[in-house]
C-alpha positions, -999 to 999 in steps of 0.1 A, spaced: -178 -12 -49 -142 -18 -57 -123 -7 -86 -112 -35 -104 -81 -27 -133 -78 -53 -160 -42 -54 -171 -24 -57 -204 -20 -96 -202 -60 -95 -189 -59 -105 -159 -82 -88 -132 -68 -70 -104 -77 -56 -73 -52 -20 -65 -66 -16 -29 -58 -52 -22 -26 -51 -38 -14 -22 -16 -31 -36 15 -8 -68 13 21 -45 3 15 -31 45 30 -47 76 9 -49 108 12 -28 130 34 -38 160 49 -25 190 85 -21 195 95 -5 230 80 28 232 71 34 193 45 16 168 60 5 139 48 -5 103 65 -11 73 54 -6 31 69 -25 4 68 1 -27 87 -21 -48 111 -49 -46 137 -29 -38 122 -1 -22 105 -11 16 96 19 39 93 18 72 72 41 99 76 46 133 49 68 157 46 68 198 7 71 194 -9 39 182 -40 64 166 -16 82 148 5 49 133 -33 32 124 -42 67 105 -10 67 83 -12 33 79 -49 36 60 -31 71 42 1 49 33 -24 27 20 -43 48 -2 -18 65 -16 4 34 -27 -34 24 -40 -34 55 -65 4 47 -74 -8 9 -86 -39 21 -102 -16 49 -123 8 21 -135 -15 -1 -143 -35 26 -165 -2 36 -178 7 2 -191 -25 -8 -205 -21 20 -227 14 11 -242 
């Protein structure tokens, strides 16, 4: 089951699809594996590893974690 977050304006919204579209693929780019996270519009991360394990595990981590951020926002501006 997901967690769906109604916002302010009511709309219905998904966090762990939010940050999932917020991730690049992962590509390779001469010897490393890189990814990139948009945070914010100005904000964009980006993540290089040698090991393509290692790139997919902080990709699902980088994931989850910019999942909590959205869901603490959104709870935050619900309740203004």
């Amino acid at each position: 089951m997901t967690n769906i977050i109604e916002t302010k304006f009511g709309a219905l919204v998904s966090p762990n699809k939010i940050a999932s579209g917020s991730a690049s693929t992962i590509k390779k780019s001469g010897a490393f594996y890189n990814f990139s996270i948009r945070i914010s519009n100005e904000d964009i991360r980006e993540y290089s590893f040698t090991d393509l394990a290692r790139a997919e595990y902080m990709r699902r981590i980088m994931i989850g974690h910019l999942e909590e951020k959205i869901k603490k926002e959104l709870k935050i501006s619900k309740n203004k």
